[in-house]
KEVEXLUM-165339 format. One record per residue (C-alpha): y, x, z; residue in three letters. Coordinates in steps of 0.25 Angstrom, whole numbers. Layout:
REM residues N
<<Y, X, Z>, "ALA">
...
REM end
This chain:
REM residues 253
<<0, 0, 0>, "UNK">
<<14, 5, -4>, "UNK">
<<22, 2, 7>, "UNK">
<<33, 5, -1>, "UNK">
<<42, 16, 8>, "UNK">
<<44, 26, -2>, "UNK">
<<59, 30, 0>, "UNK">
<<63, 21, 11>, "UNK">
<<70, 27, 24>, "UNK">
<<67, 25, 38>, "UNK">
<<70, 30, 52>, "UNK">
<<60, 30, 62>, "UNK">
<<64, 32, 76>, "UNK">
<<52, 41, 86>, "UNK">
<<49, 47, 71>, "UNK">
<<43, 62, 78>, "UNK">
<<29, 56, 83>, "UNK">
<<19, 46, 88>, "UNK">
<<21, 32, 78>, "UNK">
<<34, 37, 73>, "UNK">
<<32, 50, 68>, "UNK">
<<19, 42, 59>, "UNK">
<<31, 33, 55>, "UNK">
<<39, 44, 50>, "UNK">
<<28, 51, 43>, "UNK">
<<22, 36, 38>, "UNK">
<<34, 34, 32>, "UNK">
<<39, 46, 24>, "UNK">
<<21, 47, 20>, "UNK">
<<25, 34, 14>, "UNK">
<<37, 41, 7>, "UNK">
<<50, 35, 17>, "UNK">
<<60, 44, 22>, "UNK">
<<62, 45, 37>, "UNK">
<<71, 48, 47>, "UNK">
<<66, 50, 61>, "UNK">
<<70, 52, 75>, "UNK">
<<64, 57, 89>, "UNK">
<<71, 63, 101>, "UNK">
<<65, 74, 100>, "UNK">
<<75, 85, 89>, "UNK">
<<61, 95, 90>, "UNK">
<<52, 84, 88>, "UNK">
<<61, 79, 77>, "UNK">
<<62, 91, 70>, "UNK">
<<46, 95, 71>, "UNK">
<<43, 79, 64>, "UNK">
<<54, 82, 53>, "UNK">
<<50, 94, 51>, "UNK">
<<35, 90, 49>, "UNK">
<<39, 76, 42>, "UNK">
<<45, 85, 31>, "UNK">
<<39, 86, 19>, "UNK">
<<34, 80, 6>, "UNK">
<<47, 76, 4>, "UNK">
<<47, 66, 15>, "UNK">
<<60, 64, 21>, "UNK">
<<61, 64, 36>, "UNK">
<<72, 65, 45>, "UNK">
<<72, 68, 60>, "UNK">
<<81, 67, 72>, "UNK">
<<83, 68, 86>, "UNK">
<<89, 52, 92>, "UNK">
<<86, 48, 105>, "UNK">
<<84, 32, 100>, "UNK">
<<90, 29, 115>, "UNK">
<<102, 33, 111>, "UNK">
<<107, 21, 101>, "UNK">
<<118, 31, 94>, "UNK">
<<109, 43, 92>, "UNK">
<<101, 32, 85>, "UNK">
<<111, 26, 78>, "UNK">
<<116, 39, 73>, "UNK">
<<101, 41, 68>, "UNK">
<<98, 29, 60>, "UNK">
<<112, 31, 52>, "UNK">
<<109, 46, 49>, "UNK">
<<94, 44, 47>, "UNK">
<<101, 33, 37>, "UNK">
<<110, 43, 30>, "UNK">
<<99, 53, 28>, "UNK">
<<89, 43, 22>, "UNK">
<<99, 35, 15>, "UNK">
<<96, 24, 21>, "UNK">
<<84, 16, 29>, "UNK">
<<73, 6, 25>, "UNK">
<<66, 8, 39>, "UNK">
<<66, 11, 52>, "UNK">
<<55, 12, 62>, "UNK">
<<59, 11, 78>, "UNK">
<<48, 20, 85>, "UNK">
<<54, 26, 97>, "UNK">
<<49, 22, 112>, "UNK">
<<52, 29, 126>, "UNK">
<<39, 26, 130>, "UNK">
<<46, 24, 143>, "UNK">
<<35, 15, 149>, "UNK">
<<35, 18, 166>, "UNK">
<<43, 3, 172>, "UNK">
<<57, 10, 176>, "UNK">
<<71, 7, 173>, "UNK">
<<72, 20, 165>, "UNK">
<<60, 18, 157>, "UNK">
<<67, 3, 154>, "UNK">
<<81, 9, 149>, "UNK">
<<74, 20, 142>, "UNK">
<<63, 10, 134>, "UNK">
<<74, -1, 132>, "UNK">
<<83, 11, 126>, "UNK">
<<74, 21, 116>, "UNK">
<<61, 9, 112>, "UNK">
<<72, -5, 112>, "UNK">
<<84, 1, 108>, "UNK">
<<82, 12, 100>, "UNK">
<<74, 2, 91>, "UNK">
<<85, -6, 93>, "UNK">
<<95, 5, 89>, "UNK">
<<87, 10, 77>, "UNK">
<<86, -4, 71>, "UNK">
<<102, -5, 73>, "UNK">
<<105, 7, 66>, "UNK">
<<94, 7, 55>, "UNK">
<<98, -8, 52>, "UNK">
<<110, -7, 43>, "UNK">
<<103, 4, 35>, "UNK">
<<91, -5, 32>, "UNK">
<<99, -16, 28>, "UNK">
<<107, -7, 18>, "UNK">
<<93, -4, 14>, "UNK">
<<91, -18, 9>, "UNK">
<<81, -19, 20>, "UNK">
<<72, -11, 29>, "UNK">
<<61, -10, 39>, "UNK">
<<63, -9, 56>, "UNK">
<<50, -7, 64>, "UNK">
<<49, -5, 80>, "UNK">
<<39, 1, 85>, "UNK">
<<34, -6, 97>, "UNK">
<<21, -7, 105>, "UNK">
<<9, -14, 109>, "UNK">
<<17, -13, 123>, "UNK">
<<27, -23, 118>, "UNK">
<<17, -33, 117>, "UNK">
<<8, -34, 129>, "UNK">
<<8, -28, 142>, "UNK">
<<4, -14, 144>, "UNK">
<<7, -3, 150>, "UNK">
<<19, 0, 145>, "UNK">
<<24, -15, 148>, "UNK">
<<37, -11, 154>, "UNK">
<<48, -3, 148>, "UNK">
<<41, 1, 134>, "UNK">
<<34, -12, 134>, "UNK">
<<45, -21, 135>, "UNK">
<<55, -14, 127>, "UNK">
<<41, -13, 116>, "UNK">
<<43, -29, 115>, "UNK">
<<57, -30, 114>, "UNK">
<<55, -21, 101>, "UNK">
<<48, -30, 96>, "UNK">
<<55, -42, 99>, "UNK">
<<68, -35, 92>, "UNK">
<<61, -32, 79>, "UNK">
<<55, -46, 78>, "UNK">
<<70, -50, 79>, "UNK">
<<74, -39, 70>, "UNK">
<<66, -45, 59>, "UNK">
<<70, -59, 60>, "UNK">
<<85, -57, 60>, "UNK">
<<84, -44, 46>, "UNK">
<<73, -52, 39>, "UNK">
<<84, -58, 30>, "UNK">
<<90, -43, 28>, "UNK">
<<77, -38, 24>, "UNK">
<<75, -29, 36>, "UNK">
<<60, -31, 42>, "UNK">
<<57, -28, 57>, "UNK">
<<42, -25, 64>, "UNK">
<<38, -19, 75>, "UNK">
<<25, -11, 76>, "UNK">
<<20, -12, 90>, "UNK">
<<7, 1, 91>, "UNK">
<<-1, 0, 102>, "UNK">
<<-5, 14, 110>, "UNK">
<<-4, 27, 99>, "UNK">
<<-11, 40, 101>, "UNK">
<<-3, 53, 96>, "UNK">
<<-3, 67, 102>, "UNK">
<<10, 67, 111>, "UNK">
<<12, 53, 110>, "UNK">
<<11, 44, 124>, "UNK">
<<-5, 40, 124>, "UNK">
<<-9, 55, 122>, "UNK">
<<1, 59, 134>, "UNK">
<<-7, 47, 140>, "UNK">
<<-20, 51, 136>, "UNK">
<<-17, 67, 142>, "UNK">
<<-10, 60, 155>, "UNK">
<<-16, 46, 157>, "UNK">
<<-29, 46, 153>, "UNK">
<<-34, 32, 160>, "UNK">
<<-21, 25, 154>, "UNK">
<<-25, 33, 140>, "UNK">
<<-40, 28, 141>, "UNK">
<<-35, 12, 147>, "UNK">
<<-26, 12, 136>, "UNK">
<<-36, 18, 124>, "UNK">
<<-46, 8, 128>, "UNK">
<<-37, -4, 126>, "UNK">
<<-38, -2, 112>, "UNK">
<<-51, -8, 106>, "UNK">
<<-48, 2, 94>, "UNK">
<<-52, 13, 104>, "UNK">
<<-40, 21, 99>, "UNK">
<<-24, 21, 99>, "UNK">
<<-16, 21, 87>, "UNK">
<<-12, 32, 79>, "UNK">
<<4, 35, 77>, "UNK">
<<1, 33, 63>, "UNK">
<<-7, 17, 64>, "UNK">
<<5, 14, 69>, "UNK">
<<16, 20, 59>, "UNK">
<<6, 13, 47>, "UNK">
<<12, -1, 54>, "UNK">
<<26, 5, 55>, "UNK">
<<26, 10, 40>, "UNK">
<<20, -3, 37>, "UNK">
<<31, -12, 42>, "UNK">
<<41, -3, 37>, "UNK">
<<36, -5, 23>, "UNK">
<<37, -14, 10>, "UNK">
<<23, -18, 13>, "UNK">
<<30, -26, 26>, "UNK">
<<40, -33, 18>, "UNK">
<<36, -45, 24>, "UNK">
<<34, -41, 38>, "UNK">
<<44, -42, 48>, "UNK">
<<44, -46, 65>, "UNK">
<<31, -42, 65>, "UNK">
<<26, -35, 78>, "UNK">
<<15, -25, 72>, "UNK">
<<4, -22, 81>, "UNK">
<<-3, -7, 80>, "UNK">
<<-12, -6, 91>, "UNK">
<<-28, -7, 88>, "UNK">
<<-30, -21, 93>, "UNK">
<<-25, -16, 108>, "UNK">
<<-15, -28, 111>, "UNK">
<<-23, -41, 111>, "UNK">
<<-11, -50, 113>, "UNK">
<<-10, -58, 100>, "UNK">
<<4, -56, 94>, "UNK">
<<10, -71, 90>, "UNK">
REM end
């Protein structure tokens, strides 16, 4: 299937690892080119670094998505670099997920509002495009009660909610809105193999949950993310998409 992202442009927000560094590589494999930020300028520089070549055209930099100016300031020169955007991809968490009233400011400011802030920025350009794509990454968290049903769960939900309302009010401008919502994905470095070295009886609980016997690869997920983002979704809009082996078994209505 052809989805069709030859020469269209996106920023993807947490674009160094985990699911967004699959985005970001997705993406330009599928001939887009990409902007990309982390807040990390070494881990920045090591994925542009590695992401060159094959005439694939990806563009790093260091934003905290906390900071809604530095973001603001991002999306308008990842817009002038690209010469434009078609898409944007909304990937950052704090995965602040201890109960406290820092964990509640940090998760309301980096996973709601930096999506929040990216989706503010990158709208008049997507318009100016003629139309374009937003997807949120959210989590299996936002849909039923785990253990990460405080700060990161709740503010998971609220993504959701905002897309959905996202969609419905840019339908008629051509803009589509998803989120995908992945449930628990294994990377080296990434939060389930610090689990995994540091919690092993959390790591085995939450590994046998899943009837697949497995947790998800950074790339299963970006497949959905690439998906939405596409032609091949023209149609598809407000959808919540669910990656995450059959773990959930709440039926989503």
């Amino acid at each position: 299937m052809d989805l069709g992202l030859t020469g269209k442009r996106f920023a993807v927000t947490g674009g160094t690892r985990g699911i967004g560094r699959a985005v970001v590589e997705g993406l330009l494999a599928e001939g887009a080119a990409v902007a990309f930020c982390a807040r990390t300028p070494e881990a920045v520089a090591q994925a542009e670094a590695e992401l060159a070549g094959d005439g694939a055209q990806a563009v790093g930099a260091a934003v905290d998505v906390g900071d809604s100016a530095a973001l603001a300031d991002w999306v308008a020169a990842a817009a002038g670099k690209l010469g434009g955007l078609d898409g944007v991809v909304a990937n950052v968490s704090a995965l602040a997920i201890p109960e406290s009233a820092d964990n509640w400011r940090t998760t309301f400011d980096v996973d709601l509002m930096g999506t929040v802030g990216l989706v503010d920025a990158a709208l008049p350009h997507l318009l100016a495009s003629g139309g374009g794509s937003i997807v949120t990454i959210s989590s299996v968290s936002g849909r039923e009660i785990d253990f990460a049903a405080g700060p990161y769960g709740t503010m998971k939900a609220a993504i959701i909610h905002y897309t959905q309302g996202l969609a419905y009010k840019l339908a008629a401008q051509g803009v589509r809105a998803n989120s995908v919502s992945p449930g628990n994905t294994y990377f080296p470095g990434g939060v389930w193999s610090s689990i995994e070295e540091n919690d092993p009886a959390l790591f085995a609980t939450a590994l046998g949950l899943n009837p697949t016997g497995r947790m998800a690869t950074p790339q299963e997920v970006a497949n959905a993310v690439l998906f939405l983002s596409s032609q091949a979704a023209s149609f598809v809009t407000g959808t919540n998409l669910v990656v995450d082996g059959a773990l959930t078994r709440g039926v989503q209505l």
